[in-house]
N, C-alpha and C positions, 0 to 999 in steps of 0.2 A: 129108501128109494127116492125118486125124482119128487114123491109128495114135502118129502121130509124138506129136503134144500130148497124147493122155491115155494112152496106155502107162503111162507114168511114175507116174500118178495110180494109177489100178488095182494095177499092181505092191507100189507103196510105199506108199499112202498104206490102198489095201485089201486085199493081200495076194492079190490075186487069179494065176493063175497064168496064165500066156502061152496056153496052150490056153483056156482061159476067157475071152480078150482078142479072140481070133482067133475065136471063136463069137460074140461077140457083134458085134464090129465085121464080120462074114461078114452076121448079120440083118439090120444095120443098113445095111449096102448093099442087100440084098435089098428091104428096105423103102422106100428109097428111088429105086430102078426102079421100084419098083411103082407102075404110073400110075391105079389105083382108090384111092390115097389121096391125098386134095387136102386141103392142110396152110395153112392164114391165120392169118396174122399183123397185129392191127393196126399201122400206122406213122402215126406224126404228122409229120407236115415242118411246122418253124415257121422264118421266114425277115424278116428284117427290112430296112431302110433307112436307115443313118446321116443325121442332118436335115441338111442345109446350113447 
């Protein structure tokens, strides 16, 4: 999960402490159950046709 790939980053790269890791990624679930926030993202799909 999301712990796996930025653990590393937080630890090493910010100094941050594993209890500080685990409060945030704890909100960061919290917030994303929470179905009163609706989050858009534009996306562009571009698709083409090689010519004959």
């Amino acid at each position: 999960g999301m712990e796996a790939i930025s653990s590393a980053v937080y630890t090493r790269a910010l100094g941050w402490s594993k209890e500080d890791i685990d409060d945030l990624f704890a909100q960061a679930r919290a917030e994303m159950r929470d179905t009163s926030i609706h989050a858009y993202w534009p996306i562009f799909v571009v698709y083409g046709q090689k010519p004959q």
